[in-house]
N, C-alpha and C positions, 0 to 999 in steps of 0.2 A: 394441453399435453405438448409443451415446447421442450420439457428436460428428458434427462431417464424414467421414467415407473416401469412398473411390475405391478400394475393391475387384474386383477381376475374379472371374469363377468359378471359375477355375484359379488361382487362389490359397487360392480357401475349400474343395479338396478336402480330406475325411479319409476316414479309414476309421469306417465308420458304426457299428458294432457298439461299439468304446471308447467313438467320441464320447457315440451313446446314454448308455452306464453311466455316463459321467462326469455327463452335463447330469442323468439321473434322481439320479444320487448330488446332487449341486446342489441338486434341488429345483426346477428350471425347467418354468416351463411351456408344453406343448405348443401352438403354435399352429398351426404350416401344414406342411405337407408338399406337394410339386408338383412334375410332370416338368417339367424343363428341355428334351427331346426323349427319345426313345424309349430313351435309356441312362442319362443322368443324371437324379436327383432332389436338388429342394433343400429343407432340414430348416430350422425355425426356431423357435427357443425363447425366452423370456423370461426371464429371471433378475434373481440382483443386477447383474451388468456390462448389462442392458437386453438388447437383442435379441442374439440369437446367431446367426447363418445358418452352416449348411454345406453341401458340396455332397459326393455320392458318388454314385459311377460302378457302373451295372449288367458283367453280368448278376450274381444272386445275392444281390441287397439282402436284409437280414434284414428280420424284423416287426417295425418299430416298436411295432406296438402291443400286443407283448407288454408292453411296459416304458410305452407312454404310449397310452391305450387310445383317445383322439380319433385316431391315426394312421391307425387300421385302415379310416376311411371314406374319406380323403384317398388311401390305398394304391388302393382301389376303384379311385378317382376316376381319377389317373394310369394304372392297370391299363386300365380300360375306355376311356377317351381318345386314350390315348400308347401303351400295348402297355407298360409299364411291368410286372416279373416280382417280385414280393417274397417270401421265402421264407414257404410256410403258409397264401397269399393267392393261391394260384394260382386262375381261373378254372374253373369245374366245366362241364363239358356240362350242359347241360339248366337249368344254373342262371339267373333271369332278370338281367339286369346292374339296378345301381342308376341309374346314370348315362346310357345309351345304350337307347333304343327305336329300334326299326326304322322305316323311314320318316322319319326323320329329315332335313330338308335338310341339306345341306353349310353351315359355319360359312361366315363372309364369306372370310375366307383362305383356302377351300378345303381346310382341312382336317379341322377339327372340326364335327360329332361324327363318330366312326365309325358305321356301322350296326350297329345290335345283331339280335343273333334275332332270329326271330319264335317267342316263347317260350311257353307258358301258364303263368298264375300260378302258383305254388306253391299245393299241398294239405296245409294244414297235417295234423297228426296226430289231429285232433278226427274222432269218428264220433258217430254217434246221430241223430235224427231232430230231437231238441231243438236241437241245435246248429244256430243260423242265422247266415248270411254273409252283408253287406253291401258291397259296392261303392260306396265315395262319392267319386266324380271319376274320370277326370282333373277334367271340364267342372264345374264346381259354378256355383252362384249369384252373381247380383250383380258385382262386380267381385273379387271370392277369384279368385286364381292358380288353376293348373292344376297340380293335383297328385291321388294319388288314394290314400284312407287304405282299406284293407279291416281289416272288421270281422268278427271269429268270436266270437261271444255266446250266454250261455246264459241263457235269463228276460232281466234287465234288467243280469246281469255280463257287461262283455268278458273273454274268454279270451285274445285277443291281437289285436294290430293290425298290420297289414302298411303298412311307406311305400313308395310308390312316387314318386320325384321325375324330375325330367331330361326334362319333356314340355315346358318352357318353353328348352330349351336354344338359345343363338342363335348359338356361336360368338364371345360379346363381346370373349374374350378375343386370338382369332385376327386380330379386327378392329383390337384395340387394336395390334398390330403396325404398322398400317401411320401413326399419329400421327406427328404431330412436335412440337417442341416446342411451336409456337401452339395446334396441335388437339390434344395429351392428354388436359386437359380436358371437353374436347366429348365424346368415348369414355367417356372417365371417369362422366360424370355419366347416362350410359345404360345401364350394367351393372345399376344398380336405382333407378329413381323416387325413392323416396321417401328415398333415401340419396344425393341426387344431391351435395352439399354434401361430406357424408366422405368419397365415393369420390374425388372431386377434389382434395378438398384432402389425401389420403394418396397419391397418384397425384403431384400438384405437387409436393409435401413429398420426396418421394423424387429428385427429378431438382434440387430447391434441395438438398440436403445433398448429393449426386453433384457439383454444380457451383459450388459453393461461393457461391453465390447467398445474399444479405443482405435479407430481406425488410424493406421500410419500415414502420415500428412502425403507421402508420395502416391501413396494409393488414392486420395481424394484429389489428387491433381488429376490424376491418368483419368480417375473416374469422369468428373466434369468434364476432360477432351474430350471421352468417347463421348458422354451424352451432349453435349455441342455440335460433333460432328452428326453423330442420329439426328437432329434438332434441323443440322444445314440441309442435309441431303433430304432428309422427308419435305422442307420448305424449298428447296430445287425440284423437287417434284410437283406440287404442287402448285406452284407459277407457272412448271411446263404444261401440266393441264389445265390450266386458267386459259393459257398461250391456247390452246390445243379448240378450246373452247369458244375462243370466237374466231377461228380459223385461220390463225396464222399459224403454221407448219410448220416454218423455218422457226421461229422465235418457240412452238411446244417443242422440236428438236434440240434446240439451245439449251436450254433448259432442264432436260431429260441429259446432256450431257454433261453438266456441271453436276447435275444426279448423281453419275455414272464416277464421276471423278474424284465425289468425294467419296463415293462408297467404295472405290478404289483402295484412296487413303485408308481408310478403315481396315478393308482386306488385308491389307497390308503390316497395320499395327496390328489386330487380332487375327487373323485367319479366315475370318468369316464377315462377308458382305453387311451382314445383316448386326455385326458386332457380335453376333455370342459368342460365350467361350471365355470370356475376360471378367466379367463382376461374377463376385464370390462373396458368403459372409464374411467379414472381417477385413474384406479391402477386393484383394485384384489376385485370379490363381494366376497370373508369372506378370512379371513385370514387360513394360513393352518397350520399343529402339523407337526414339521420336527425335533419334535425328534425322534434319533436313527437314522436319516438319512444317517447322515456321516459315520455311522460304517456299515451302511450296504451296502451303497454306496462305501467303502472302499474293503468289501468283492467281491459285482460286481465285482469292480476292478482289483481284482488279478485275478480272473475267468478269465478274458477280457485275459487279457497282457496273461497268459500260453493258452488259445485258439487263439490269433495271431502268438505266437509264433509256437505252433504246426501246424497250415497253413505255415505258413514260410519255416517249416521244411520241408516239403513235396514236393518230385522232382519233382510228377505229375503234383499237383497243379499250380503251380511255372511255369512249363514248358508250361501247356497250358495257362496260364494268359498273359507271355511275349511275346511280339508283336503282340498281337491280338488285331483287332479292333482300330488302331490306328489314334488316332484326332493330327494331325501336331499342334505345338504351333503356326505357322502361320497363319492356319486357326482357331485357336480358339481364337486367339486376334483377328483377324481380326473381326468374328461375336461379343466378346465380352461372351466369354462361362462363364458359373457363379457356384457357389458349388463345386463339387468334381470331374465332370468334367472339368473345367474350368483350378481347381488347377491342375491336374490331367496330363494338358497340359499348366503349367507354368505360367497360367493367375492366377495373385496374388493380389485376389480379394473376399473380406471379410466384407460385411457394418456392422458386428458389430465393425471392428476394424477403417474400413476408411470412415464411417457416425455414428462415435459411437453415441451409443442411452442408454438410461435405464441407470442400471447398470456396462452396459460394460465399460462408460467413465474412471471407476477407477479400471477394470481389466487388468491385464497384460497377454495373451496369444498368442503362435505361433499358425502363418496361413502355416499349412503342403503344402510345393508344389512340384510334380516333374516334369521332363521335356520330357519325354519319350512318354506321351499320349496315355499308350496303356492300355491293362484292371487292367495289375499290379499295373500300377503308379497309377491308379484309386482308384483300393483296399488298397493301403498303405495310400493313402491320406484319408481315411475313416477309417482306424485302427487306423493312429495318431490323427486325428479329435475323435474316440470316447473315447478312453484316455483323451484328452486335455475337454470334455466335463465332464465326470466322476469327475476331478480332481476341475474345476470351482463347480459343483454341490456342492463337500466337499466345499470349500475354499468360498464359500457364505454361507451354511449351518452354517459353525461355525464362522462367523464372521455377520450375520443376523444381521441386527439392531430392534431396539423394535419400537413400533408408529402403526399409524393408515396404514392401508392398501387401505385405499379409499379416493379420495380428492374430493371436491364439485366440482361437475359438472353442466354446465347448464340439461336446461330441452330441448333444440334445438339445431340443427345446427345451427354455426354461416351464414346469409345469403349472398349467393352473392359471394362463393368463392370458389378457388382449396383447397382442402385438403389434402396434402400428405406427409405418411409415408410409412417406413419402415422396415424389419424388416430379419434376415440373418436366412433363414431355413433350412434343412437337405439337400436340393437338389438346393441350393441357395440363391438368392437374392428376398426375396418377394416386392414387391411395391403396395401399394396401392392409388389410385387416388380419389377422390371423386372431384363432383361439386354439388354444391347448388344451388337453382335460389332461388327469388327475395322475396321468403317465408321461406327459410329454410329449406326446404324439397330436400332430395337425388334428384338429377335430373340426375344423370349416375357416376355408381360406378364400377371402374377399379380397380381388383384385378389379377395382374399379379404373377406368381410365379415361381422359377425355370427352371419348368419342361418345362411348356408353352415358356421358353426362348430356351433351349436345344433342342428340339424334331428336328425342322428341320435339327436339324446336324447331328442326328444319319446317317440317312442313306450314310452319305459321307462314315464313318466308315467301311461300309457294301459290299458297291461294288470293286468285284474286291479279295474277300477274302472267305473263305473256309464255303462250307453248316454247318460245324461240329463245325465251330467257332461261330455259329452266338447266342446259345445261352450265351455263355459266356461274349458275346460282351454287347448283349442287358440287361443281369443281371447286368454286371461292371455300366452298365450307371446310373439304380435305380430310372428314373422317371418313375410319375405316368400320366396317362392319365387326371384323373379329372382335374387336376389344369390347363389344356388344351386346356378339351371340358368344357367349364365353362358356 
């Protein structure tokens, strides 16, 4: 799915079991799995032909993730959500769900989440007196999400770590239902903060290739600034908490400033820190003032490159980055890992450059990759990515074309069909799914994002490696919870 269609979901039935064999025989990679409603599931892979969607209808779905091993947490996901039955994946008594805590409010549509038990954690297998258990979260410090990592440790080795996620759950998805084509958007860019930019414009992207919508070349310029600049400032963020993490203050200071400066910049062209307010179906609702951009964007710049440098420099830093926390390249193709840890561990994997969209079709830029998988290879791949973002910001700035920034759009969804785009955010690959039924109206809108892709792999990282590594480990990663607990 690299052109326009106008698919329905009863067109993209198969049977799941060949389709599986066929896309693993391919070589494709797994990206999403998601109930449709309480019978049907839709699969989405990436390949040579670009995205591949299909749809298959319960009861008796087999396990995806015998064959693609990221499926098994999305199977969860649908199971504990939707009532979704996958064969091998049935829910256990007593077992706690990943997705659903009790107490939970009802989503805005009144549907999601379901209530889950009221469970007790899981006892791992570990006995002895030596053996100690930590609990850290849901509640943590600062502005950290809400999530809760249990640790089983013996001296100063972890023995294993338990995730607990789904305490941030809000229903975003049940809300996005009720949009239309003006407010998409607006939904859009509240599934997660700091992703406000790609959820929207992979959300837009999805309803302009459905409707055959022609965005104005000025408007996919402005667009890729803003999402460059979201790209810079979430990757100055987190370097300052990498910074922050093995205790230099001064240099997490630094860092959190250069944050602060671009999200300034942004302030300043949209209104809003966080970017919303600016992507719309069919392009951009007002055009933006980027003069003086480039020179000021030019000064960021140099800030940037002597504050990498001086982390570079630094033995301590350097020494506690290297081999901590390390994601094998085996296991991160194998899941299909996406963004900075994906790169991070040699999966070289990028849809602005290999599903180009917008503006990117006629930009030339390197996808930073190493092969090491550990917190370094992480943080360099985020140094060179926020360079390479800085530099695209100038290099559309001053080459901006003139024109209208908004193309006629209907007043509805087209009826009757999948909608989906894309779009490459600071922490990955965002996708967004939508279907219509038989009026036009949202009938389930999948907004997937990085982070939500990543999370289950953390903890492989984790076990088996030092109490004193783990915040380093979980700062190098950079995801956010919300785009998660959606």
């Amino acid at each position: 799915m690299t052109g326009r269609e106008r698919t329905s979901t009863s067109a993209l039935v198969a049977e799941p079991g060949p389709e599986l064999e066929r896309l693993e025989k391919r070589g494709d990679r797994f990206v999403l799995l998601a109930a449709l409603d309480d019978r049907r599931a839709l699969y989405l892979s990436f390949g040579p032909d670009g995205y591949t969607p299909f749809v298959a209808a319960g009861p008796g779905l087999p396990d995806a993730g015998a064959r693609f091993p990221a499926a098994a947490s999305y199977q969860l996901e649908a199971g504990e959500l939707h009532g979704l039955a996958f064969a091998g994946r049935k829910p256990e008594a007593g077992v706690r769900g990943l997705f659903v805590h009790r107490g939970g409010a009802d989503g805005a549509g009144g549907r999601l989440p379901r209530e889950g038990p009221e469970l007790p954690l899981p006892v791992p297998p570990y006995r002895g007196e030596a053996v100690l258990r930590i609990p850290f979260g849901p509640v943590r410090d600062a502005t950290v999400e809400s999530l809760m990592h249990r640790f089983h440790y013996l001296g100063e080795r972890i023995l294993s770590l338990e995730q607990h996620l789904g305490y941030k759950h809000r229903g975003a998805e049940d809300s996005l239902r009720r949009a239309t084509v003006a407010t998409l958007p607006v939904y859009a860019e509240r599934v997660s903060g700091p992703n406000a930019v790609a959820f929207a414009l992979a959300a837009c992207q999805a309803v302009e290739r459905a409707s055959d919508i022609t965005v104005p070349p000025r408007a996919e310029a402005l667009r890729a600034i803003l999402a460059e600049l979201e790209r810079a400032y979430n990757h100055f963020r987190d370097i300052g908490r990498i910074a922050a993490s093995t205790t230099l203050r001064v240099a997490a200071a630094q860092g959190h400033a250069l944050q602060e400066w671009t999200q300034r910049i942004g302030a300043r062209l949209t209104g809003h820190r966080f970017l919303r307010g600016a992507v719309a179906v069919g392009g951009l609702r007002r055009d933006l003032d980027v003069d003086g951009l480039a020179d000021e964007v030019s000064r960021l710049e140099a800030d940037a490159r002597a504050y990498i440098e001086a982390l570079e420099a630094t033995e301590l830093f350097v020494d506690r980055l290297e081999t901590t926390g390390v994601l094998t390249p085996e296991r991160a193709r194998a899941w299909g890992a996406v963004g900075p840890v994906g790169r991070g561990s040699g999966v070289d994997v990028d849809v602005r450059r290999d599903a180009a969209y917008g503006a990117y079709r006629g930009l030339g830029f390197d996808v930073p990759t190493r092969q090491a998988g550990d917190a370094m290879a992480r943080f360099r791949v985020r140094c060179e990515e926020v360079l390479t973002s800085l530099y695209l910001v100038r290099e559309l700035t001053e080459t901006l074309p003139a024109g209208a920034v908004i193309a006629v759009r209907p007043s509805a969804f087209p009826e009757d069909v999948l909608m989906l785009g894309w779009a490459e955010g600071a922490r990955g690959e965002v996708v967004a799914a939508l279907t219509t039924d038989a009026r036009g109206a949202l009938a389930r809108a999948v907004l997937r994002g990085g982070s939500r892709h990543n999370w289950p792999l953390f903890p492989d990282t984790v076990t088996d490696t030092y109490l004193m590594d783990y915040a380093i480990n979980e700062a190098s990663w950079g995801l956010t919870v919300a785009s998660h607990d959606r």
